[in-house]
Backbone as CSV, one residue per row, in Angstrom:
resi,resn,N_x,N_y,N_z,CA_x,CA_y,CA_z,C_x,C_y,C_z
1,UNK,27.099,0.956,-15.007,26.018,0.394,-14.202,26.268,-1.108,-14.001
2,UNK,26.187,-1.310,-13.050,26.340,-2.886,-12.743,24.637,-3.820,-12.725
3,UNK,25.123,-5.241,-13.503,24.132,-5.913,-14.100,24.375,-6.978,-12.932
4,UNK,23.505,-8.311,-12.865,23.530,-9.136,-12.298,24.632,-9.638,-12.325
5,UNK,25.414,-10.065,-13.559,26.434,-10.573,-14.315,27.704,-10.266,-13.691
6,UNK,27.645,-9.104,-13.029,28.762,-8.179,-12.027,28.649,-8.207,-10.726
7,UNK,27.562,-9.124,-10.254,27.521,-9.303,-8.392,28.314,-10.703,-8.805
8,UNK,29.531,-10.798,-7.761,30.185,-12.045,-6.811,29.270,-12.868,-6.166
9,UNK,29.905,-13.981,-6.804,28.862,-15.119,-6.043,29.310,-16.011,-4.285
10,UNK,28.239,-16.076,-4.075,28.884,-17.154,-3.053,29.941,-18.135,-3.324
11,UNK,30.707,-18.224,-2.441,32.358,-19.138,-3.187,33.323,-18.568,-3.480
12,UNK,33.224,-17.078,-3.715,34.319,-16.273,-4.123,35.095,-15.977,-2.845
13,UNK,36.304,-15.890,-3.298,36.929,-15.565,-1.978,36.876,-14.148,-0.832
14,UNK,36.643,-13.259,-2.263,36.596,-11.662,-1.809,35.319,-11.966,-0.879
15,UNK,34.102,-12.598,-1.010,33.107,-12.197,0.190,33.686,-12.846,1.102
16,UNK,34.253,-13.596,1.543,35.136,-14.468,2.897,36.576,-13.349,3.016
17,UNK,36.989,-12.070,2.992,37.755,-11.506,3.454,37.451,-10.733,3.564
18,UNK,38.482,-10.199,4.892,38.225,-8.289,5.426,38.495,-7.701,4.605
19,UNK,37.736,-6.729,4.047,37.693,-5.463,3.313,38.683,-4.641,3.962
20,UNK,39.773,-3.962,3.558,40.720,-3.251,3.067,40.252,-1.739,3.660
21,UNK,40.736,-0.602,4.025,39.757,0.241,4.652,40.192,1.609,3.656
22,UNK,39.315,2.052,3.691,39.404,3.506,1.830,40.075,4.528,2.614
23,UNK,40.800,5.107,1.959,41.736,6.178,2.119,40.920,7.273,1.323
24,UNK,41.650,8.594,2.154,40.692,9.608,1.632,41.731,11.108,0.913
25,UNK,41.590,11.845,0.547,39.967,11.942,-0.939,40.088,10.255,-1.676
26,UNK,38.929,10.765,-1.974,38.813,9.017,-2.472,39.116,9.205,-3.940
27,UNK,39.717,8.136,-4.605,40.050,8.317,-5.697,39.101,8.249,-6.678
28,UNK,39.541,8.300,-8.238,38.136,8.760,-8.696,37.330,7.176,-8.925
29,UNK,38.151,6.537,-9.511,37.616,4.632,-9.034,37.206,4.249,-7.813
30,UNK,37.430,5.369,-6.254,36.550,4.469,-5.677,35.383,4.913,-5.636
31,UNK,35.444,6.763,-5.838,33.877,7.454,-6.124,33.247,6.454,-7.440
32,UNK,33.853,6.138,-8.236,32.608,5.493,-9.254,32.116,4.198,-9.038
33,UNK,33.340,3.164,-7.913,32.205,2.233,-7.225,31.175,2.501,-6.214
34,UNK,31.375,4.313,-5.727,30.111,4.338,-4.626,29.413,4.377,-5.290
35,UNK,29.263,5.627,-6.240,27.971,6.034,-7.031,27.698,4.476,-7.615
36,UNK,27.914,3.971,-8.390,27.658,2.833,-8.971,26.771,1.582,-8.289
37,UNK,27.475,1.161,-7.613,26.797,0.777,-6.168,25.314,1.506,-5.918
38,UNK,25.615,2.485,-5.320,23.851,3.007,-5.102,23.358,3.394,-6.242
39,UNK,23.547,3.598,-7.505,22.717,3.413,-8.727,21.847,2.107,-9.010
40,UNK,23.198,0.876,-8.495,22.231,-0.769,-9.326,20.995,-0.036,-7.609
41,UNK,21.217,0.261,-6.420,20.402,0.189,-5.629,19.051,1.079,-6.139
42,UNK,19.435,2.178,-6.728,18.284,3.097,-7.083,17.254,1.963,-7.976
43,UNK,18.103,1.609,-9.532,17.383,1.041,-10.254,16.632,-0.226,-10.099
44,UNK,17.542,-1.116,-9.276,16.802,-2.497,-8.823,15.642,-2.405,-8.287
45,UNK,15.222,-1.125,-7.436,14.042,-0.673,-6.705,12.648,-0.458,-7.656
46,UNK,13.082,-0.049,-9.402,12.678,0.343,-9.241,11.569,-0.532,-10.778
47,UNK,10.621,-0.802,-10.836,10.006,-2.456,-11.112,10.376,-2.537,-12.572
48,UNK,10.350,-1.095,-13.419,10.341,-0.466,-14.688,11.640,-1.109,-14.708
49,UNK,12.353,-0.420,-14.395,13.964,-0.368,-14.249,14.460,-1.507,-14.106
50,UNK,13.885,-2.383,-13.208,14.442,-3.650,-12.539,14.116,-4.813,-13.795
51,UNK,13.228,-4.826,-14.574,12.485,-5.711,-15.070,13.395,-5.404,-16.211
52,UNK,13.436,-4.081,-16.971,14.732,-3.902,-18.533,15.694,-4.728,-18.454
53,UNK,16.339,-4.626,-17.003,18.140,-4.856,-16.912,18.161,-6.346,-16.076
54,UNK,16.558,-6.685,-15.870,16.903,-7.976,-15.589,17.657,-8.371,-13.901
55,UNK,17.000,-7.221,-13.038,17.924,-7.020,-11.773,16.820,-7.485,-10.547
56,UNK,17.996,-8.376,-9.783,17.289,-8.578,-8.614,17.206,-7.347,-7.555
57,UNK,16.247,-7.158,-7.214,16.294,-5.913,-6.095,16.939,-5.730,-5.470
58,UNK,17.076,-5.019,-4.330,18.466,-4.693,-3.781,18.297,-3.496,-2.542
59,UNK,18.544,-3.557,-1.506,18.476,-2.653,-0.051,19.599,-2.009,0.049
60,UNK,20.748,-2.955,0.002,22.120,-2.409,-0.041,23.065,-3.331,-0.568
61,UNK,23.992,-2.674,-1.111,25.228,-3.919,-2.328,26.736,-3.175,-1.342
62,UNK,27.358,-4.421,-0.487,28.883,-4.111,-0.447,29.667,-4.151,-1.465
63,UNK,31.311,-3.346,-1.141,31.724,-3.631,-2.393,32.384,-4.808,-2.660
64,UNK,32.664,-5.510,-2.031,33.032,-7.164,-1.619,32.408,-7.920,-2.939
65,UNK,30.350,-7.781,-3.032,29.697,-8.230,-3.819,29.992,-7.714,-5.419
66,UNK,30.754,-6.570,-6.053,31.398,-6.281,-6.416,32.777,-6.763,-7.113
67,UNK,32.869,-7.741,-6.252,34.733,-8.005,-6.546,35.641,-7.099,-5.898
68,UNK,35.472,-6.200,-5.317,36.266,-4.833,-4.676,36.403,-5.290,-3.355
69,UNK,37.414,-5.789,-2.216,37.627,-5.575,-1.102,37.984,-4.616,-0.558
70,UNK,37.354,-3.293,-0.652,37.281,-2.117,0.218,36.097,-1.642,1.080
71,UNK,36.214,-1.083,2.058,35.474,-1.526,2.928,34.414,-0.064,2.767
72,UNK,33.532,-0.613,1.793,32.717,0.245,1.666,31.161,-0.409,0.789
73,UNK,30.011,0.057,1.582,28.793,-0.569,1.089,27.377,0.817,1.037
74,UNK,27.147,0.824,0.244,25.612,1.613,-0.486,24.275,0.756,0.586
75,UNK,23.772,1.937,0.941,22.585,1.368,1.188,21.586,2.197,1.154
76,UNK,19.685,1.866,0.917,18.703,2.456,0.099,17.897,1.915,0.655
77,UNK,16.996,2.000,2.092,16.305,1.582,2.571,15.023,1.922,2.104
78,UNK,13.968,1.835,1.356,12.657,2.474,1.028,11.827,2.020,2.623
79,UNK,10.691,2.874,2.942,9.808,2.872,3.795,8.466,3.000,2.925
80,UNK,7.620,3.139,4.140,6.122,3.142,3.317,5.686,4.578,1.943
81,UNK,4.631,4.146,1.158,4.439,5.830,0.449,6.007,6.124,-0.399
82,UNK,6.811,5.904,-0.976,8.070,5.942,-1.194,8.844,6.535,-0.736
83,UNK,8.346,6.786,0.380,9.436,7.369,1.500,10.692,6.500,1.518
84,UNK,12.332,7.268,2.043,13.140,6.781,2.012,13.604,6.403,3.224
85,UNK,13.844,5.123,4.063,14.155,5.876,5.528,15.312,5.642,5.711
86,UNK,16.499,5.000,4.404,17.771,5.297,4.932,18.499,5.165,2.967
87,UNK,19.394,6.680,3.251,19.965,6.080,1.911,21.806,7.047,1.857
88,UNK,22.621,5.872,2.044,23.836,6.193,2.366,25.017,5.523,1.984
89,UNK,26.064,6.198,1.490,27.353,4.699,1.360,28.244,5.262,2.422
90,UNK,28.291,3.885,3.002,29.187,3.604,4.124,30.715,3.566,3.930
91,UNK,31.621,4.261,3.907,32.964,4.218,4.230,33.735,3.498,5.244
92,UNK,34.121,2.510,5.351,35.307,2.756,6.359,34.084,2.618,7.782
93,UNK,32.971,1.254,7.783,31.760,1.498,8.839,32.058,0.604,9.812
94,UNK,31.870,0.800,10.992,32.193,0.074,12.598,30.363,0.535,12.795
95,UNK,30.087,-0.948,13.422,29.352,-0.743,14.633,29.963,-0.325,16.427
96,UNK,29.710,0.774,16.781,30.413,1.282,18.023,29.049,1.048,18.862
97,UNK,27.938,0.648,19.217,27.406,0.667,19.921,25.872,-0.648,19.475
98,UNK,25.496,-1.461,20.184,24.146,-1.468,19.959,23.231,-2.478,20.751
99,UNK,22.205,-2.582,20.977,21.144,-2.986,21.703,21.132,-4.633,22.618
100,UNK,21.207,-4.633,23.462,21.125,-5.801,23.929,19.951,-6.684,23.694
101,UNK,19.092,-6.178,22.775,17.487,-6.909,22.023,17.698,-7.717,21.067
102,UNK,17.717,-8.812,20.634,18.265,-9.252,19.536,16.560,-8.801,18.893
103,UNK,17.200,-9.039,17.359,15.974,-8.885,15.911,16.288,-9.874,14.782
104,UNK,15.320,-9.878,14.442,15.103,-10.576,12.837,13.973,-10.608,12.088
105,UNK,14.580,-10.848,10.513,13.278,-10.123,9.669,12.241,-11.456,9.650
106,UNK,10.982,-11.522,9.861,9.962,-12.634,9.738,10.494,-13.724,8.533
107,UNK,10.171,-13.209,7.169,10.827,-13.963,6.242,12.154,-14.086,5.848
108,UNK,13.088,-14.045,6.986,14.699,-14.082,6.736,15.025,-13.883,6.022
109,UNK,16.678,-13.194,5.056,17.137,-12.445,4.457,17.276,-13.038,3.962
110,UNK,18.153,-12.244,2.605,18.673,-12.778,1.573,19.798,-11.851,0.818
111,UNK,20.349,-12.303,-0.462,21.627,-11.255,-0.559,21.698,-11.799,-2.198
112,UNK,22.067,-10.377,-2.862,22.464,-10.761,-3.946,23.448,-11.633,-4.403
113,UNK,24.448,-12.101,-3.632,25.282,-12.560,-3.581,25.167,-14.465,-3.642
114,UNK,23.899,-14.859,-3.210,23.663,-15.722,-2.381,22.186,-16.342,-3.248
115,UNK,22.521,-17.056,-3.984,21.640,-17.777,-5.140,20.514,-18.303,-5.089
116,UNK,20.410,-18.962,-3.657,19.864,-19.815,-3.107,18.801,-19.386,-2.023
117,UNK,17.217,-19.925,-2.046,16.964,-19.270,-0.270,17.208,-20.195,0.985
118,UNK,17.758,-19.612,1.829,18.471,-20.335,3.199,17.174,-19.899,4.051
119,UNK,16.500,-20.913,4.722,15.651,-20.269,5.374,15.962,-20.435,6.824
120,UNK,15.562,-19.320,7.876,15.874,-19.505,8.870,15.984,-17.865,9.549
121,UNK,16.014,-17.650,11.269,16.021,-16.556,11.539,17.661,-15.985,11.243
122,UNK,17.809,-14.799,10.791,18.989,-14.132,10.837,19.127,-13.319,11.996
123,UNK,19.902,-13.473,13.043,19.699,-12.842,14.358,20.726,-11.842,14.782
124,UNK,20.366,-10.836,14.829,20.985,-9.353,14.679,20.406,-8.557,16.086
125,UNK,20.929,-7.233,16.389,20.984,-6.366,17.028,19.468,-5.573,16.659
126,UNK,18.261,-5.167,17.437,17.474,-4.251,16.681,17.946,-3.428,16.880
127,UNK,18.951,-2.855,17.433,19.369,-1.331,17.489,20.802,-1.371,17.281
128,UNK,21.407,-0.368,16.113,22.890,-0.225,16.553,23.448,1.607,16.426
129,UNK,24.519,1.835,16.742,25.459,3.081,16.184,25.945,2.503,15.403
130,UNK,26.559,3.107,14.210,27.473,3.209,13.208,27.930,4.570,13.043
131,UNK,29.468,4.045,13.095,30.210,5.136,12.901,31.072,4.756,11.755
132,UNK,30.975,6.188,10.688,31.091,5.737,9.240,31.858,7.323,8.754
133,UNK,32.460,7.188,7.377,32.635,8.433,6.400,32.013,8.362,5.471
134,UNK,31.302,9.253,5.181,30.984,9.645,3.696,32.031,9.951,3.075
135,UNK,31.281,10.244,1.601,32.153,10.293,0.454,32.823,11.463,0.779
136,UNK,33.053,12.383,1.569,33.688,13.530,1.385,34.263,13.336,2.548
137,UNK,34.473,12.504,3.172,35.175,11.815,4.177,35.346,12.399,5.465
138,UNK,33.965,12.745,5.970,33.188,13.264,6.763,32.883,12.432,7.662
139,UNK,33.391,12.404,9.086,32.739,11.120,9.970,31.711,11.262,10.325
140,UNK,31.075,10.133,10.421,29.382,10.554,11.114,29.276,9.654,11.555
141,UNK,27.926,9.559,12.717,27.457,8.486,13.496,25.884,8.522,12.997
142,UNK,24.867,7.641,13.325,24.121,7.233,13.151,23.236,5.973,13.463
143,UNK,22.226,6.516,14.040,21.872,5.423,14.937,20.055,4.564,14.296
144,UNK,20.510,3.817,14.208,19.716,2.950,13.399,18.677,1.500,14.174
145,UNK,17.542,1.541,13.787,16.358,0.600,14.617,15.441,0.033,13.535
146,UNK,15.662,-1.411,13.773,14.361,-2.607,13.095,14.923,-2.530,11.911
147,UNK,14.328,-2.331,11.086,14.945,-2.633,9.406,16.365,-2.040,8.787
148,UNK,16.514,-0.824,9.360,17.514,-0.223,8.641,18.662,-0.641,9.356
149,UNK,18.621,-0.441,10.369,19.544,-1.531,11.376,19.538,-2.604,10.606
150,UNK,19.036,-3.943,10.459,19.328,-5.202,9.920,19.703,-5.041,8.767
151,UNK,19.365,-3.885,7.797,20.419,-3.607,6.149,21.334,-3.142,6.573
152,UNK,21.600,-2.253,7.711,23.194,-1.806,7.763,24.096,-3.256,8.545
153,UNK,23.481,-4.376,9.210,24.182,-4.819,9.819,24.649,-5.856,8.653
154,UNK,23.720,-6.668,7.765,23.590,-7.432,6.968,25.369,-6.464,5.912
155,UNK,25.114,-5.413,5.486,26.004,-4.493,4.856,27.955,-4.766,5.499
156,UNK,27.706,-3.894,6.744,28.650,-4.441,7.575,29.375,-5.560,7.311
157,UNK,28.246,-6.947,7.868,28.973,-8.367,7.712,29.831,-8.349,6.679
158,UNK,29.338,-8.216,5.225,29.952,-8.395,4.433,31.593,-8.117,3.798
159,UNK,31.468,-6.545,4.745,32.902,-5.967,4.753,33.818,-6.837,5.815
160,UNK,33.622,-7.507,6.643,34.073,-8.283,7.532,34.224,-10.202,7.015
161,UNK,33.969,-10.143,5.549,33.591,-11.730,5.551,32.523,-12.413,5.633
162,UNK,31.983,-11.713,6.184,30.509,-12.542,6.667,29.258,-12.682,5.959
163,UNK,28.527,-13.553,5.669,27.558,-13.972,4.698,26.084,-14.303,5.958
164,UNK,24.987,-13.601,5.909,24.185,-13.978,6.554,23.605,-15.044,7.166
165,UNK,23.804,-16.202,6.300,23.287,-17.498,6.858,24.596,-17.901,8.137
166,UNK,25.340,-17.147,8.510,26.609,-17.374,8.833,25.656,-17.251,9.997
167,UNK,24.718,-16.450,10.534,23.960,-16.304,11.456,22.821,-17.124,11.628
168,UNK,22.870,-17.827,11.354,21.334,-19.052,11.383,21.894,-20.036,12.047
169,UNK,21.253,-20.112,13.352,21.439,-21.487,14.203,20.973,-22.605,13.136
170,UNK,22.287,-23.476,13.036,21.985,-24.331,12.482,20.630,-26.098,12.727
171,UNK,21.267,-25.926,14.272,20.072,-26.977,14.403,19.321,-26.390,14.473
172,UNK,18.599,-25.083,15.037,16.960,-24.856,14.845,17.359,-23.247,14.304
173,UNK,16.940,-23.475,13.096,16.689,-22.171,11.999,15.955,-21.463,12.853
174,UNK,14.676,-21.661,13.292,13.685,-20.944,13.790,13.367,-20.676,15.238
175,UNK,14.487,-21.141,15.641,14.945,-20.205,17.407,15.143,-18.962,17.364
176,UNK,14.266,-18.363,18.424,14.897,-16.925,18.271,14.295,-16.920,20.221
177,UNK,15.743,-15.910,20.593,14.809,-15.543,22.166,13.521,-14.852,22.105
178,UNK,12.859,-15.641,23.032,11.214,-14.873,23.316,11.223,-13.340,23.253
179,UNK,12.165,-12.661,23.751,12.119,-11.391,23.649,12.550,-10.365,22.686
180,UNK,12.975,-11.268,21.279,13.546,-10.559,20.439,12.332,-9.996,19.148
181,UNK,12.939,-8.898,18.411,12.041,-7.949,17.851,11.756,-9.083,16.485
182,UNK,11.025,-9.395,16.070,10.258,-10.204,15.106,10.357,-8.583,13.725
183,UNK,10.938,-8.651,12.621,10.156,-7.482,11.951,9.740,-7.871,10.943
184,UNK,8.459,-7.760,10.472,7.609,-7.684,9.117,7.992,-7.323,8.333
């Protein structure tokens, strides 16, 4: 199980490089960084759980954050009532399609990775495709809107280098086009 102590910090080099892309059957080290991965996601969720091990919460963990440059990230979207409305590890994930709307979350993101709060809009796609493998190295597509979209895109970046504030207009944090999706 991975502890705080085991997320990569900002500065490391592995989150500033392209993730490496997983070959399949997956070996048994990279199945135990998926499962692993969406375990700290199960438990961080969960307040009991989160509060023992001392864990910051968590939507989705690349494996970048990890120390692992392979291009693969867990994600555990909860919705209202404990409904789940997205819970998946991404293989080997491309955005192939998405919305000409830009979005961002009201109280801008944040990342385990990332110590500090950066405030400012994070400005993303509200809609995308992803085209991805599961663990059994199964292609699938999947099309994603408002929140789960911004955890898969936020996810993504990371396999690519990219750190969210990487997206914050720097002179005005809090520009966003008039027409873009605001989400709560």
């Amino acid at each position: 199980m991975y502890l705080m102590k085991d997320i990569t910090r900002d500065g490391a080099p592995v989150l500033r490089q392209m993730a490496e892309q997983v070959t399949f059957p997956l070996s048994e080290e990279d199945e135990k960084l998926a499962n692993d991965m969406m375990d700290y996601l199960v438990i961080s969720q969960d307040e009991t759980e989160n509060e023992k091990y001392h864990l910051r919460p968590g939507v989705g963990l690349a494996a970048p954050q990890v120390g692992v440059g392979k291009s693969m990230a867990a994600v555990l979207v909860p919705g209202a009532e404990g409904e789940i409305l997205l819970k998946e590890v991404f293989i080997n994930p491309k955005i192939i399609s998405h919305s000409v709307q830009d979005a961002a979350l009201a109280e801008g993101e944040g990342c385990l990775s990332v110590d500090k709060d950066i405030p400012g809009y994070v400005v993303r796609h509200d809609r995308i495709t992803v085209r991805y493998q599961n663990m059994q190295g199964e292609t699938k597509k999947l099309r994603l809107k408002n929140y789960p979209a911004i955890v898969a895109q936020h996810e993504i970046d990371h396999l690519n280098g990219i750190l969210f504030y990487d997206h914050i207009n720097d002179d005005a944090p809090f520009k966003l086009d008039p027409n873009a999706v605001i989400i709560e």
